[in-house]
Backbone bond lengths (Angstrom), bond angles and torsions (degrees), N, CA, C in turn:
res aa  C-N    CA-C-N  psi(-1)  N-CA   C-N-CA  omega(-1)  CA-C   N-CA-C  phi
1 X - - - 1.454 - - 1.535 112.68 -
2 X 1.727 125.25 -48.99 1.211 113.14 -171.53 1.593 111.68 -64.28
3 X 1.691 125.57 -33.18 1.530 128.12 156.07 1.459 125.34 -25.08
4 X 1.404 104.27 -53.93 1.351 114.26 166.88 1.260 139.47 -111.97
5 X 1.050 88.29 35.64 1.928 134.13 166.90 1.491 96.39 -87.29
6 X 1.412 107.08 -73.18 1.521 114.53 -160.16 1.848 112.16 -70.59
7 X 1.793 102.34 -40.98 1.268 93.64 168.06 1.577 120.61 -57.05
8 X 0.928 116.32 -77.83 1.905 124.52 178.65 1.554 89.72 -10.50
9 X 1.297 109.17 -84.04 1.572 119.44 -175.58 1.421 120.58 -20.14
10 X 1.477 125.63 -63.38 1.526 124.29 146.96 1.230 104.45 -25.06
11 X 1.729 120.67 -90.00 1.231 121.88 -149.15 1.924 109.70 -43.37
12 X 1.383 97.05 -16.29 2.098 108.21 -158.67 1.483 79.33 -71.98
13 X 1.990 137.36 -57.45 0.357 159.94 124.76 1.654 137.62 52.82
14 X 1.581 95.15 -90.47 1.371 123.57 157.75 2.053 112.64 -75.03
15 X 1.348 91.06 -31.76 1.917 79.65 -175.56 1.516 85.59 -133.52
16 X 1.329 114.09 117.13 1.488 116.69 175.27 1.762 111.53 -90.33
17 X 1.064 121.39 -19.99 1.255 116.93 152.64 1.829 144.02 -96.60
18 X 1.628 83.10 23.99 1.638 102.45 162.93 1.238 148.77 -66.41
19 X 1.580 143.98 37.22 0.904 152.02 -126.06 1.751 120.58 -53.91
20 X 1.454 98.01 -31.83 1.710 101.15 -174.11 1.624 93.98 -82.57
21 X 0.910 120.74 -1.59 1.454 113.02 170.04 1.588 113.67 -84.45
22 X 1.001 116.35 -67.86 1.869 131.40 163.21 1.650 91.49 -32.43
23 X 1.370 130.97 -68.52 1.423 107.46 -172.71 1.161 132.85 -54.94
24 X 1.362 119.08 -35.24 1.456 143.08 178.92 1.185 110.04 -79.77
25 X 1.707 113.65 -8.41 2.037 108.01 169.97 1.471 79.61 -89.93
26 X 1.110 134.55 -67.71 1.567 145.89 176.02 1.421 121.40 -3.14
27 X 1.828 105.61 -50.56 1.080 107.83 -175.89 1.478 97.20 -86.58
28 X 1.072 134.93 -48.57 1.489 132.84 165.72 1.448 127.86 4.70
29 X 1.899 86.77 -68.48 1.185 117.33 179.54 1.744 132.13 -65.09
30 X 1.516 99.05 -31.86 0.959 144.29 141.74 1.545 130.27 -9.50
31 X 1.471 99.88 -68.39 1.272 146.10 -175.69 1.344 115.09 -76.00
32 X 1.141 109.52 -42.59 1.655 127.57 -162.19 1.591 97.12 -104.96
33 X 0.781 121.18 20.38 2.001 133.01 -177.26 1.727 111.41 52.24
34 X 1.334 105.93 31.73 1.562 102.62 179.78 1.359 105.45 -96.19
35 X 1.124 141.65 19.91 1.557 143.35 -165.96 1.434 111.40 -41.56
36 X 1.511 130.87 -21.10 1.421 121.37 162.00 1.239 108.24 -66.33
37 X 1.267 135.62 -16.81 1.684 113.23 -172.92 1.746 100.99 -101.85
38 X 1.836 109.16 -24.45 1.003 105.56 170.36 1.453 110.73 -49.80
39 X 1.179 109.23 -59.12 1.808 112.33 -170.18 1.557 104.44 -54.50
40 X 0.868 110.48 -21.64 1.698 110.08 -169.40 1.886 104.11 -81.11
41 X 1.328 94.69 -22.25 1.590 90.26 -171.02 1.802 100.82 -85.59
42 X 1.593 92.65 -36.35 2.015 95.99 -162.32 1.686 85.94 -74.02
43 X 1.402 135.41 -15.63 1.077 123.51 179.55 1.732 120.33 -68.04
44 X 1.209 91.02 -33.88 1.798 108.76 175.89 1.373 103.74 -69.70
45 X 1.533 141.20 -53.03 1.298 156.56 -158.56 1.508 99.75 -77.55
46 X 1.502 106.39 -33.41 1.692 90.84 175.75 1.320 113.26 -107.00
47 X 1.408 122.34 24.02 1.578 107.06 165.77 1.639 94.59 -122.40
48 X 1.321 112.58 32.87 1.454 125.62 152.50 1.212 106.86 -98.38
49 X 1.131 113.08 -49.77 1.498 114.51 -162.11 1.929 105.26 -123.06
50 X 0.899 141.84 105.95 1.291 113.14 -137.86 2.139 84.85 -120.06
51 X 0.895 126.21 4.34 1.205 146.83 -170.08 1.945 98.27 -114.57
52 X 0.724 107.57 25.69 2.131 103.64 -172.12 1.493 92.31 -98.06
53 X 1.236 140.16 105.24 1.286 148.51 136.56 1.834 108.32 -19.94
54 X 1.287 97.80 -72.40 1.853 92.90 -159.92 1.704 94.52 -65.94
55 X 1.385 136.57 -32.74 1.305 122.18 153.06 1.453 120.58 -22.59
56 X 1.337 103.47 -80.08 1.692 123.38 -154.85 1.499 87.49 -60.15
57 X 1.221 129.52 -40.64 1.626 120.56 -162.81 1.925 100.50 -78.66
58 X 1.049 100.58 5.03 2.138 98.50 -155.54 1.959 68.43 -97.46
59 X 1.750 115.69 -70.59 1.168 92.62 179.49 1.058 149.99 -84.83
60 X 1.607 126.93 11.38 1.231 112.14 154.81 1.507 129.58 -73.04
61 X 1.547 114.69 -14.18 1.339 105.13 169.21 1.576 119.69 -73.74
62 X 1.657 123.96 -18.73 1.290 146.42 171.31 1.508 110.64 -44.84
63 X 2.192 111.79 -64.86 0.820 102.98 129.06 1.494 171.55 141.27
64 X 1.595 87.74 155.56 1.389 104.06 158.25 1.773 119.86 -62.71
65 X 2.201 99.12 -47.73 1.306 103.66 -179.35 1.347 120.09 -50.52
66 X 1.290 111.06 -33.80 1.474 107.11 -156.98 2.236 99.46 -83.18
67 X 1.321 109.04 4.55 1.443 110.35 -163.02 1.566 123.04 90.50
68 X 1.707 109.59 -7.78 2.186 91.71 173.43 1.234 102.50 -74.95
69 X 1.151 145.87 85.20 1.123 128.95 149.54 1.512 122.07 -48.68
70 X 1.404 129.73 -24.39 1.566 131.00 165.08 1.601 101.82 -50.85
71 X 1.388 120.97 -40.83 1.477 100.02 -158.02 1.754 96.34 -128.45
72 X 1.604 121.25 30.79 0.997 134.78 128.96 1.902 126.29 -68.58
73 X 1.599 90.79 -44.09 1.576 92.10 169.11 1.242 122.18 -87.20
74 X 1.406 137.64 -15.35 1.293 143.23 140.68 1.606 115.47 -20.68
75 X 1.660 91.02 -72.41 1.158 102.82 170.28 1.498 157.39 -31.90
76 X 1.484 94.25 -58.64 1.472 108.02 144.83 1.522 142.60 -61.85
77 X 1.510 87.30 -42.09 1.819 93.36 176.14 1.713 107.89 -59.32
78 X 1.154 101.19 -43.08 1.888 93.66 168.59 1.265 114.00 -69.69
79 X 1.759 133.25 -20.44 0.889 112.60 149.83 2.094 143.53 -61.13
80 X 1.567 95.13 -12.27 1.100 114.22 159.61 1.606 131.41 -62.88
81 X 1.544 84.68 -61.51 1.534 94.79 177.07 1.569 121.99 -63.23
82 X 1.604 117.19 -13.99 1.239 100.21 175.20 1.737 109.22 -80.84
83 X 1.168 115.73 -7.77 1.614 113.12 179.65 1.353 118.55 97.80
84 X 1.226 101.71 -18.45 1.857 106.85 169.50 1.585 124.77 -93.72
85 X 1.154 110.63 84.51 1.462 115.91 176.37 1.375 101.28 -98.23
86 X 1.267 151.82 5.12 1.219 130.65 137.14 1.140 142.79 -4.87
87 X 1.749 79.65 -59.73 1.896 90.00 -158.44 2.072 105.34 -81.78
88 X 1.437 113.91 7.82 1.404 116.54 162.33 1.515 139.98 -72.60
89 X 1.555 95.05 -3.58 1.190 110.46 -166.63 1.434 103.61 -103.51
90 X 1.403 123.98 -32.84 1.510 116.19 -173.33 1.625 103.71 -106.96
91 X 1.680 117.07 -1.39 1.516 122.75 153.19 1.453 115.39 -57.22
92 X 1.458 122.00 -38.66 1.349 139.51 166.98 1.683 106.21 -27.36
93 X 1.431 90.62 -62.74 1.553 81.48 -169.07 1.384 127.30 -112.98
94 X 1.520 99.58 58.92 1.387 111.86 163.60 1.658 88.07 -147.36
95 X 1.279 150.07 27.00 0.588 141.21 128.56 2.019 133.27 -76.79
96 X 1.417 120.56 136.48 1.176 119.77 178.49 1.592 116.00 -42.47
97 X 1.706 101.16 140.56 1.173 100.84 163.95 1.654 128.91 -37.11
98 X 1.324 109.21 -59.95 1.712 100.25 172.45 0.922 98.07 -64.48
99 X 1.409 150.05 -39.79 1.784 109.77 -157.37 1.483 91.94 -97.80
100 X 1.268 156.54 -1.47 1.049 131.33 142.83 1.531 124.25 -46.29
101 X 1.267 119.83 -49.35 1.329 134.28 155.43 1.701 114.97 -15.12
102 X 1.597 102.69 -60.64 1.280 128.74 -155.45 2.003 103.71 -66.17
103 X 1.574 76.21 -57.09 1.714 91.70 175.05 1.531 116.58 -38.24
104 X 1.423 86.52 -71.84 1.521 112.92 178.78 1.531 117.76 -29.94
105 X 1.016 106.03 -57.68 1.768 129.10 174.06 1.508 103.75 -34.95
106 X 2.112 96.86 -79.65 0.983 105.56 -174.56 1.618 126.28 -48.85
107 X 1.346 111.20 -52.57 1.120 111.91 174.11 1.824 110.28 -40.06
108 X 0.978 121.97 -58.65 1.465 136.60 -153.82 1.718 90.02 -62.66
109 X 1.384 100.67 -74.16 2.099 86.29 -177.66 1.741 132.42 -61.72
110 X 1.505 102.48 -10.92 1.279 118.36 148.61 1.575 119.21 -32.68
111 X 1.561 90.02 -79.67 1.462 124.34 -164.94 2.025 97.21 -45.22
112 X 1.937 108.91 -60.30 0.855 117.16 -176.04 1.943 110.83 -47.38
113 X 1.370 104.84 -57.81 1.579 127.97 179.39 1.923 84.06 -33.18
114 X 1.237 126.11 -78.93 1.281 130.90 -168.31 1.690 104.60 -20.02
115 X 1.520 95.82 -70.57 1.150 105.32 -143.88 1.612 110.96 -73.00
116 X 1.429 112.61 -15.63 1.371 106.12 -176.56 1.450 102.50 -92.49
């Protein structure tokens, strides 16, 4: 992670309006248990782009960690509404075992909450 800590960072760097770069320092950061600076970066990346799916999904699990679940589910549901749920599936696995866990959960009694 700190390798591709430092790369991303260049790449943030060289193109300051690059977004898969900012995520990929993000996830880095992420990775390495700094998730406040992570959030601080996907926070910048989405008031560029304010419609970014793999954004909105990076922070609502952020958070979830920290306990908002109000603006974890915010979160996602705009990740809904933009139509790209794709990009949740390969977020999965660069996310930690517990907070995959966490997601997972949430999503699941969500899903249930919906349907009844």
């Amino acid at each position: 992670a700190p390798g591709v800590f430092q790369l991303a960072r260049l790449l943030v760097e060289l193109d300051t309006g690059e977004e898969a770069s900012r995520v990929l320092c993000a996830d880095a950061l992420y990775q390495m248990g700094r998730a406040e600076e992570a959030h601080g970066l996907l926070s910048l990346a989405l008031s560029r782009n304010p419609h970014g799916a793999p954004v909105l999904a990076r922070l609502a699990l952020l958070q979830l960690k920290k306990g908002f679940v109000h603006d974890g589910n915010q979160l996602l549901q705009r990740v809904i509404r933009t139509g790209d749920t794709s990009c949740l599936l390969p977020i999965m696995d660069i996310f930690k075992d517990e907070d995959r866990k966490l997601m997972q959960t949430h999503c699941h009694f969500q899903a249930l909450a919906i349907l009844k």
